[in-house]
VOPAGU-2260 file (C-alpha; in pm, 1 decimal, decimal comma):
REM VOPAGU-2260
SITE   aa  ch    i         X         Y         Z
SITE  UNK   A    0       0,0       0,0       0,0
SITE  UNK   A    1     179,6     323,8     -81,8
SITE  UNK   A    2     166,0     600,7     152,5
SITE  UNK   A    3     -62,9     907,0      53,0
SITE  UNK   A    4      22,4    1265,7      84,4
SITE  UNK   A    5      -9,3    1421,3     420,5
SITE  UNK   A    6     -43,7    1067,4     563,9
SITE  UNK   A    7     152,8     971,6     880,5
SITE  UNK   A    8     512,3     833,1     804,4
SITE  UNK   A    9     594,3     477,4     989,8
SITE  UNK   A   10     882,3     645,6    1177,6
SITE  UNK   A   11     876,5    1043,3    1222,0
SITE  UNK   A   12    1244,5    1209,2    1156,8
SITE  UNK   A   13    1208,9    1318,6    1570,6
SITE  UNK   A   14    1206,6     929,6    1637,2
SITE  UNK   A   15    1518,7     894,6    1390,0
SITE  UNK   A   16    1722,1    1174,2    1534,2
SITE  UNK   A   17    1635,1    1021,1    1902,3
SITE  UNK   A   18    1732,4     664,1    1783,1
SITE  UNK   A   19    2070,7     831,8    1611,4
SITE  UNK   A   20    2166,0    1015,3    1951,6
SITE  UNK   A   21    2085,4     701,4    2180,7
SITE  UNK   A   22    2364,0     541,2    1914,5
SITE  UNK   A   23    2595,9     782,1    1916,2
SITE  UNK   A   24    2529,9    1025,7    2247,6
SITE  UNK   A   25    2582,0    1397,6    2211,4
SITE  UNK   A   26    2807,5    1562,3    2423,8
SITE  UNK   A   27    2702,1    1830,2    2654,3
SITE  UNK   A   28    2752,2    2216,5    2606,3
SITE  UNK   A   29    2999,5    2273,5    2924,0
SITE  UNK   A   30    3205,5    1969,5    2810,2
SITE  UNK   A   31    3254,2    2047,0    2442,5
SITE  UNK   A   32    3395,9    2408,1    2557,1
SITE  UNK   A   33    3670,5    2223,2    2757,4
SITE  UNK   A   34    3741,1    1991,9    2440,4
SITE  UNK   A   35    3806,8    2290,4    2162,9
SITE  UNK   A   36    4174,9    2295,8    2277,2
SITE  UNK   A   37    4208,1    1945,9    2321,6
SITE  UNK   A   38    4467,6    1796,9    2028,2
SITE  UNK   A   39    4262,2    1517,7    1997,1
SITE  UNK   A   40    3966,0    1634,8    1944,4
SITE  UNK   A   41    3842,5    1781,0    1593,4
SITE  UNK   A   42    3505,6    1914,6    1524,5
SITE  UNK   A   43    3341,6    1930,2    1249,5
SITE  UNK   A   44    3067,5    2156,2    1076,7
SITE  UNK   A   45    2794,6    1985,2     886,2
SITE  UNK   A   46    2596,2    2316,9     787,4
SITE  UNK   A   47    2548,4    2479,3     494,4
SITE  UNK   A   48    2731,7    2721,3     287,7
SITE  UNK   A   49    2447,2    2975,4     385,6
SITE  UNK   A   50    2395,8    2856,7     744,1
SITE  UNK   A   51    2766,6    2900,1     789,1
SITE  UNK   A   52    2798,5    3269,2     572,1
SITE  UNK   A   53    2518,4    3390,1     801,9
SITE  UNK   A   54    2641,4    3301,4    1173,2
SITE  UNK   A   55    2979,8    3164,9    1194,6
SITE  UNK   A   56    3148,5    2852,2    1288,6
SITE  UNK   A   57    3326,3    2736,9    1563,6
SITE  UNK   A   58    3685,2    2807,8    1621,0
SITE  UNK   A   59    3933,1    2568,1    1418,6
SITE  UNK   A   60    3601,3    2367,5    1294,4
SITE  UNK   A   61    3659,3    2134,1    1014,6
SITE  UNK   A   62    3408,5    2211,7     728,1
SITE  UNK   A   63    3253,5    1893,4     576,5
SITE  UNK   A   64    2940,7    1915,4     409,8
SITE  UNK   A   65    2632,4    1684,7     559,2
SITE  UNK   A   66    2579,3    1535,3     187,0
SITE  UNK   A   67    2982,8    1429,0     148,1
SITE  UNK   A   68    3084,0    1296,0     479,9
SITE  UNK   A   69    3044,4     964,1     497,1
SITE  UNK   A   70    3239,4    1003,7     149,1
SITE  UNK   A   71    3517,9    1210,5     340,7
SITE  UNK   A   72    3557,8     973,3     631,0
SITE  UNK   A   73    3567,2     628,4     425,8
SITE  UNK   A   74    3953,8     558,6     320,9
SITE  UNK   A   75    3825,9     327,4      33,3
SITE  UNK   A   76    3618,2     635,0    -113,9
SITE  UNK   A   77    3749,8     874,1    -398,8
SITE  UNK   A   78    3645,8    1124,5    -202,7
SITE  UNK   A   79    3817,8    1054,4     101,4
SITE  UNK   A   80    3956,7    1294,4     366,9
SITE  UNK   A   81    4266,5    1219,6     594,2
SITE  UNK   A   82    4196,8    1500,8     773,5
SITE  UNK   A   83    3875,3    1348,6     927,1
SITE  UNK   A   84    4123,0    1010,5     978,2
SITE  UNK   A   85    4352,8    1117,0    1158,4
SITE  UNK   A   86    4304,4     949,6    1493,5
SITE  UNK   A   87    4128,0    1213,9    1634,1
SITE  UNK   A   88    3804,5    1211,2    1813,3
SITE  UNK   A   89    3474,8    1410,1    1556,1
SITE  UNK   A   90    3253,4    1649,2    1725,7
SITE  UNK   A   91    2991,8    1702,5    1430,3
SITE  UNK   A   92    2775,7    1966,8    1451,5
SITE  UNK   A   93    2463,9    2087,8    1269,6
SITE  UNK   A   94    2204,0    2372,8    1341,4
SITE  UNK   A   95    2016,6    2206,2    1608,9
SITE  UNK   A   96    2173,8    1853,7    1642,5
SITE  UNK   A   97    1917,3    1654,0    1440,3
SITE  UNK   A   98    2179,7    1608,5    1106,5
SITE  UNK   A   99    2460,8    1608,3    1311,1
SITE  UNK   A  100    2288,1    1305,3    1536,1
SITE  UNK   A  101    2160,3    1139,8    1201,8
SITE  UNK   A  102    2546,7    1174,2    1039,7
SITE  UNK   A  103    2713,2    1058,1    1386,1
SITE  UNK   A  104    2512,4     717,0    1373,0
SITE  UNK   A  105    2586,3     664,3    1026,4
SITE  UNK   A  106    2952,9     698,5    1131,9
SITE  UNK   A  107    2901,0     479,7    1403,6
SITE  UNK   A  108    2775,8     209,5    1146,6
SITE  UNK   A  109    3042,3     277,3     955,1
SITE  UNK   A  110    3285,1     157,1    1243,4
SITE  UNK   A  111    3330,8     519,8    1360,6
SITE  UNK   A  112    3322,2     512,4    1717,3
SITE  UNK   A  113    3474,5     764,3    1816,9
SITE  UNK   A  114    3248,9    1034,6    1662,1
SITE  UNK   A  115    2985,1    1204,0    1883,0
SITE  UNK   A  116    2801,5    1537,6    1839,1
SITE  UNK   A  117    2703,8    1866,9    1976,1
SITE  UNK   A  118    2347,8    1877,8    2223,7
SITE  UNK   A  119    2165,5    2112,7    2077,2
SITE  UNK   A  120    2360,6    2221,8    1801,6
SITE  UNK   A  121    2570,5    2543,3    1678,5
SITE  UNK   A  122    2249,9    2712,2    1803,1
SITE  UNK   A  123    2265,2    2631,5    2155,8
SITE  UNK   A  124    2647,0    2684,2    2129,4
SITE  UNK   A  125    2601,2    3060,7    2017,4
SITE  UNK   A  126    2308,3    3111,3    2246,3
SITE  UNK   A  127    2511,0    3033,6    2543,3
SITE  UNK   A  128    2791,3    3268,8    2466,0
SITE  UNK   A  129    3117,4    3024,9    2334,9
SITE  UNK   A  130    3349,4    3123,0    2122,5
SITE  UNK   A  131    3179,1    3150,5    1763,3
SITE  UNK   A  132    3438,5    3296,4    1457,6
SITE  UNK   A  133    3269,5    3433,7    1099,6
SITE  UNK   A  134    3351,9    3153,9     777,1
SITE  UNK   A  135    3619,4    3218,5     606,3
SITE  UNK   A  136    3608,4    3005,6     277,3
SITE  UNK   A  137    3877,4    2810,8     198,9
């Protein structure tokens, strides 16, 4: 039977993004402050080019777009990244922590377990005052 429009889906994306973060938990607000100097730590900015033109990044963020990273992470991919392989540990972050949850799990499945991401987003980072730099294309 094929779903009509405006019908209910079987899973809503709110379930998804709560199934992604109970796979791959965010990290708190106060914790992810102490881990922006930490060497082993890299985050990483799943926005887009608009999102991150119009309110900044965080300091020293790694840009990979949402649509590309499971690309950038995989060594076997044409596409890959060593700068997202590198042995250290990916904060993603998104707008609100729904993409960002959604693209940690993936990694996760991927065999990416040391990925986690940021509760509540680049919003809630921004709202409570951290350190928040304009985009500066590369």
């Amino acid at each position: 039977m094929t779903r009509g429009p405006g019908e209910p889906l079987r899973r809503s994306a709110q379930e998804l993004v709560a199934e992604a973060s109970a796979v791959a938990p965010p990290v708190a607000l106060d914790d992810a402050v102490g881990l922006l100097d930490d060497d082993s730590v890299l985050f990483v900015d799943i926005r887009e080019p608009g999102e991150l033109e119009r309110l900044g990044t965080i300091p020293g963020a790694y840009r990979a777009p949402r649509g590309m990273l499971e690309f950038w992470v995989d060594p076997s991919s044409p596409y890959y990244r060593r700068a997202l392989d590198d042995g250290r540990r990916l904060v993603l972050y998104c707008g609100s922590a729904w993409r960002s949850a959604l693209a940690a799990a993936s990694l996760h499945e991927m065999g990416r377990t040391d990925v986690t991401h940021l509760d509540g987003g680049f919003s809630a980072w921004a709202e409570a005052g951290h350190p928040v730099t304009a985009f500066a294309p590369r």
